[in-house]
NUSESE-70233 format. One line per 8 residues: number of its first residue (from 1); for each residue x, y, z of C-alpha. Coordinates in nm, 4 decimals. Each point is the difference from the previous one (the first is absolute). Example, Ala and Ser with C-alpha at 12.3 -4.5 7.8 and 13.67 -1.06 7.14 Angstrom:
<nodes>
1 = 1.2300/-0.4500/0.7800 | 0.1370/0.3440/-0.0660
</nodes>
This chain:
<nodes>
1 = -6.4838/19.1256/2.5438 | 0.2178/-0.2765/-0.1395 | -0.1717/-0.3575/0.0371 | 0.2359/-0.3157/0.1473 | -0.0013/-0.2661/-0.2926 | -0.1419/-0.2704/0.1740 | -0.3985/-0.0795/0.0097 | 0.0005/0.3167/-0.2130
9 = -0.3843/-0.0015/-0.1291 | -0.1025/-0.0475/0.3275 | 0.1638/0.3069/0.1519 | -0.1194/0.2208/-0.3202 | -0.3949/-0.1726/0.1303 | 0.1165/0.1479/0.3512 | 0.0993/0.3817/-0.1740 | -0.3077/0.0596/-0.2071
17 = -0.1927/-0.1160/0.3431 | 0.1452/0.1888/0.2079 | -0.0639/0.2926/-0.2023 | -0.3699/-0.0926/-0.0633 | -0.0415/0.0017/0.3960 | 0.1275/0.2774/0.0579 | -0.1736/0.1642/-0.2562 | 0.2844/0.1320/-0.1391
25 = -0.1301/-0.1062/-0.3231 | -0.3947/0.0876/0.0799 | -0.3337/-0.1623/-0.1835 | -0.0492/0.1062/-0.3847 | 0.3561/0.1763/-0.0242 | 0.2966/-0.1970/-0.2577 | 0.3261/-0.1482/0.1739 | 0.2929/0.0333/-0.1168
33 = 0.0623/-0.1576/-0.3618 | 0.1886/-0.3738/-0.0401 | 0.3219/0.2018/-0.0900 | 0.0244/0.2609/0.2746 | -0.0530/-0.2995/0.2634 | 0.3030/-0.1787/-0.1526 | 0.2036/0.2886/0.0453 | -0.1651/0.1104/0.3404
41 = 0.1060/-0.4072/0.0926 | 0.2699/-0.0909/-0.1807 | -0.1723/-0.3082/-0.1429 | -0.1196/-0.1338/-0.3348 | -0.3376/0.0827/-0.1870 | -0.0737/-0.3381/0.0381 | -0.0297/-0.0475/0.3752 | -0.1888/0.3665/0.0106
49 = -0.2414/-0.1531/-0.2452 | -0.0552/-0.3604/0.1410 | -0.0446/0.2057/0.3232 | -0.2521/0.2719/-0.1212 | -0.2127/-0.2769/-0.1916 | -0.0419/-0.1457/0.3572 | -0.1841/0.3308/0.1241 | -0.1983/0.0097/-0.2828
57 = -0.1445/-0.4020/-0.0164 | -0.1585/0.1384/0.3622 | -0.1432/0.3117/-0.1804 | 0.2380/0.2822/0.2083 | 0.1832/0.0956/-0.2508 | -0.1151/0.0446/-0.3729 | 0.1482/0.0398/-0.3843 | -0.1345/0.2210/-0.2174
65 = 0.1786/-0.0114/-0.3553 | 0.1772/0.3017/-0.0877 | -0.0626/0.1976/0.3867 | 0.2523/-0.2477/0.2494 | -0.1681/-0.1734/0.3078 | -0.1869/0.1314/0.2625 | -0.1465/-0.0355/0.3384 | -0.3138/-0.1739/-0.0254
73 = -0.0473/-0.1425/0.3519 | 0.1888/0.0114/0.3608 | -0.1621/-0.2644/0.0908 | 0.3542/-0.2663/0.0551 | -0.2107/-0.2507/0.2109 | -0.0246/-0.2716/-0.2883 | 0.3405/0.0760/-0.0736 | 0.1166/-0.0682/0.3478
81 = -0.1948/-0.3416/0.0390 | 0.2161/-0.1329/-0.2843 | 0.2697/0.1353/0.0461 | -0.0051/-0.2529/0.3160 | 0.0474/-0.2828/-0.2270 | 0.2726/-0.1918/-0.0726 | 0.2213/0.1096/-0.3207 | 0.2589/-0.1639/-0.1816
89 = 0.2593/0.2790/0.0933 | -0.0565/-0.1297/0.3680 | 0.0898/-0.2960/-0.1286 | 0.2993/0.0616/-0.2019 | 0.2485/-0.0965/0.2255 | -0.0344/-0.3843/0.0419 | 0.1886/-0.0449/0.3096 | -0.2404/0.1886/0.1484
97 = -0.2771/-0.1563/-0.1291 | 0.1309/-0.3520/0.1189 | 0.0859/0.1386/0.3441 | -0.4221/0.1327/0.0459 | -0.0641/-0.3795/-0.1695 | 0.2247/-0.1500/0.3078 | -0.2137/0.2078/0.2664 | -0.3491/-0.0484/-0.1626
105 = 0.0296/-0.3588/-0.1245 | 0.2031/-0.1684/0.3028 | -0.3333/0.1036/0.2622 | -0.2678/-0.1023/-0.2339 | 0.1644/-0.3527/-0.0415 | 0.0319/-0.0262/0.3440 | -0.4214/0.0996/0.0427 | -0.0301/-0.2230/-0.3178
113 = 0.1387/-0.2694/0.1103 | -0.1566/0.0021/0.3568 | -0.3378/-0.0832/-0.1137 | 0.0876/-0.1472/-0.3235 | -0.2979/-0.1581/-0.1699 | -0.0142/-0.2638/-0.2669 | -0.1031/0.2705/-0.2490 | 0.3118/0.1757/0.0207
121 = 0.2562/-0.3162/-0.0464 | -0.1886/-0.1162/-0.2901 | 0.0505/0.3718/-0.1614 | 0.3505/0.0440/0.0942 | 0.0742/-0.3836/-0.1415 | -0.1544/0.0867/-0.3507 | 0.2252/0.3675/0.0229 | 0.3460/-0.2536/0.0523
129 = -0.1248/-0.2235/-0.3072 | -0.0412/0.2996/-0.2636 | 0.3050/0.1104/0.1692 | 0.1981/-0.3299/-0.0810 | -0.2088/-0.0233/-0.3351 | 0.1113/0.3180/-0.1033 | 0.3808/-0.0396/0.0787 | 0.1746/0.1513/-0.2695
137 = -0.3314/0.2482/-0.0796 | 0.1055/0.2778/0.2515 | -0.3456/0.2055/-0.1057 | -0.2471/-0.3081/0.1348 | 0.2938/-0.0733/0.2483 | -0.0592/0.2943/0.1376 | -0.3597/0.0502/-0.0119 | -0.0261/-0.3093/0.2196
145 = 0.2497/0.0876/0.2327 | -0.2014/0.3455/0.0883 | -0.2966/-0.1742/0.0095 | 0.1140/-0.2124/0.2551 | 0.0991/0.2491/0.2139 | -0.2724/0.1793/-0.0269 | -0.1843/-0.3006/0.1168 | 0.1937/0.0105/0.2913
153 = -0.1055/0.3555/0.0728 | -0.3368/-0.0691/-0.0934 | -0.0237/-0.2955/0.2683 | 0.1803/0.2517/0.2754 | -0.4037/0.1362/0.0336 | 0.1541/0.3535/0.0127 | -0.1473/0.1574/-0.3123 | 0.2644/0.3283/0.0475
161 = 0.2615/-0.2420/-0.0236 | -0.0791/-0.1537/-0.2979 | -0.1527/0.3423/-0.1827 | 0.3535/0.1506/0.0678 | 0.2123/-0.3022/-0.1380 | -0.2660/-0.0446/-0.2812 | 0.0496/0.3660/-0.1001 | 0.3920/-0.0206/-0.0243
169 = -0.0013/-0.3568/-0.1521 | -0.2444/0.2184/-0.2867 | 0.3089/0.2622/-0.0441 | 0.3267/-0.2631/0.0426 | -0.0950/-0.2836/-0.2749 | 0.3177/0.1454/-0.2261 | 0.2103/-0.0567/0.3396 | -0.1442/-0.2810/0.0798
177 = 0.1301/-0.1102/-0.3748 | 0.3230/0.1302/0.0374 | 0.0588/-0.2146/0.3086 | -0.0879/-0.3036/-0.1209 | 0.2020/0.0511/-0.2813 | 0.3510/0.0750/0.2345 | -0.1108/-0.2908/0.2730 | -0.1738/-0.2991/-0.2534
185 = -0.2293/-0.1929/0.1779 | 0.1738/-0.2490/0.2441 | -0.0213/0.2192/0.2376 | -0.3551/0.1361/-0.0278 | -0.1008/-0.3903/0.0070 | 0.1512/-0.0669/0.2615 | -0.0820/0.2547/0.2436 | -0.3977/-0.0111/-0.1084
193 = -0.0099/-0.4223/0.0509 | 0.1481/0.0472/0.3627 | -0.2077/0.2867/0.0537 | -0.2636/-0.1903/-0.0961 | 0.0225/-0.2956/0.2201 | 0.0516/0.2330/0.3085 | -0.3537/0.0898/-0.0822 | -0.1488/-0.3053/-0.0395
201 = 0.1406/-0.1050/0.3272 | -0.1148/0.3349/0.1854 | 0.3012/0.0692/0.1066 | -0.0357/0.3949/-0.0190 | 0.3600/0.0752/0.1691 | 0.1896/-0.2276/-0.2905 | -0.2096/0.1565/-0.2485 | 0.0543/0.3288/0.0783
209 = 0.4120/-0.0729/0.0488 | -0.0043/-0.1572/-0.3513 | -0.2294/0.3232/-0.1914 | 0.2735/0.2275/0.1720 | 0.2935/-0.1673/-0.1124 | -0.1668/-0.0637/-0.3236 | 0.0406/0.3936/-0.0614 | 0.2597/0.0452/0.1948
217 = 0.1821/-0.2162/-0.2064 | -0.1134/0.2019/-0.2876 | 0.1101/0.3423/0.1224 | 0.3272/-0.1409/0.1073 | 0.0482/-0.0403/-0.3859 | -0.1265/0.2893/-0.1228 | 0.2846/0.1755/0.2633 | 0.3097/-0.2029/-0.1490
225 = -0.1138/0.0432/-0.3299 | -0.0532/0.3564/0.0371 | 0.3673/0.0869/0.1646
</nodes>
């Protein structure tokens, strides 16, 4: 069984499962060593261990110096709840990232904005002044920028919404960086002080029109840069 080179842990997490399920590999017997798994998989030592070490932080699988690993537990359930997370390898590919930012963020400004409270334009205003304080700092450039937008989320009053664009904010900061640093900041400025007033004015349909071509404008970018 050769493994495709892309998300390549992940799919070694998915062999050793499978075979723990099926019992294939039963309770208290040793799996196959680190080396015989790279050549059953055609992958390095490295991704078999990162995976294995997985298995054994929720006590199925175990180490025992000098015998290999074994089967400790088939018990996958606290495996399988976080496996449901977020990971950075979903979030590798940054167009694709922006485009789930463009469908998330453009309906919570429009609920943000409907019943936008005075709470909510004081926090975004202080998020655009460490923004334009920090023009030419693109680490506390950016940390403003996600906070305001995760402001806006917050003030949608859909807590999924803003646990799902919380969570991928957590694993895109490096992106995040690396856009700032191809774009600058007129841009970012721009679109967050027009975005801004929308709000204030509760005018959810302009809001939302500006958050979408915010991104839009960003993964329109991302495309010519990447052809």
């Amino acid at each position: 069984m050769q493994i495709e080179k892309t998300n390549v842990t992940q799919q070694v997490i998915e062999y050793l499962k499978t075979n723990i399920e099926n019992e294939n590999w039963k309770v208290g017997k040793k799996i196959p060593s680190e080396n015989m798994l790279t050549n059953i998989l055609g992958v390095s030592r490295a991704s078999i261990r990162v995976a294995i070490q997985q298995f054994i932080a929720i006590n199925t699988l175990e180490s025992i110096h000098g015998k290999g690993t074994f089967v400790k537990s088939n018990d996958l359930s606290a495996f399988r709840n976080s496996t449901n997370n977020i990971t950075r390898e979903d979030c590798q590919d940054i167009n694709k990232v922006l485009e789930f930012r463009r469908i998330i963020e453009t309906e919570s400004c429009y609920l943000a904005a409907k019943n936008a409270a005075r709470e909510l334009i004081e926090s975004l205003k202080k998020c655009l002044a460490l923004m334009a304080e920090n023009i030419g700092n693109p680490e506390e450039f950016v940390k403003a920028d996600i906070m305001f937008h995760e402001e806006i989320c917050r003030a949608s009053g859909n807590h999924l919404l803003e646990k799902s664009l919380r969570e991928v904010f957590k694993q895109t900061v490096k992106n995040h960086k690396q856009i700032n640093e191809i774009f600058g900041y007129k841009d970012g400025m721009y679109y967050h002080r027009v975005i801004l007033k929308a709000i204030e004015e509760k005018n959810a349909k302009l809001a939302k029109r500006l958050m979408h071509d915010h991104l839009q404008q960003a993964i329109d970018k991302i495309s010519v840069l990447k052809e």
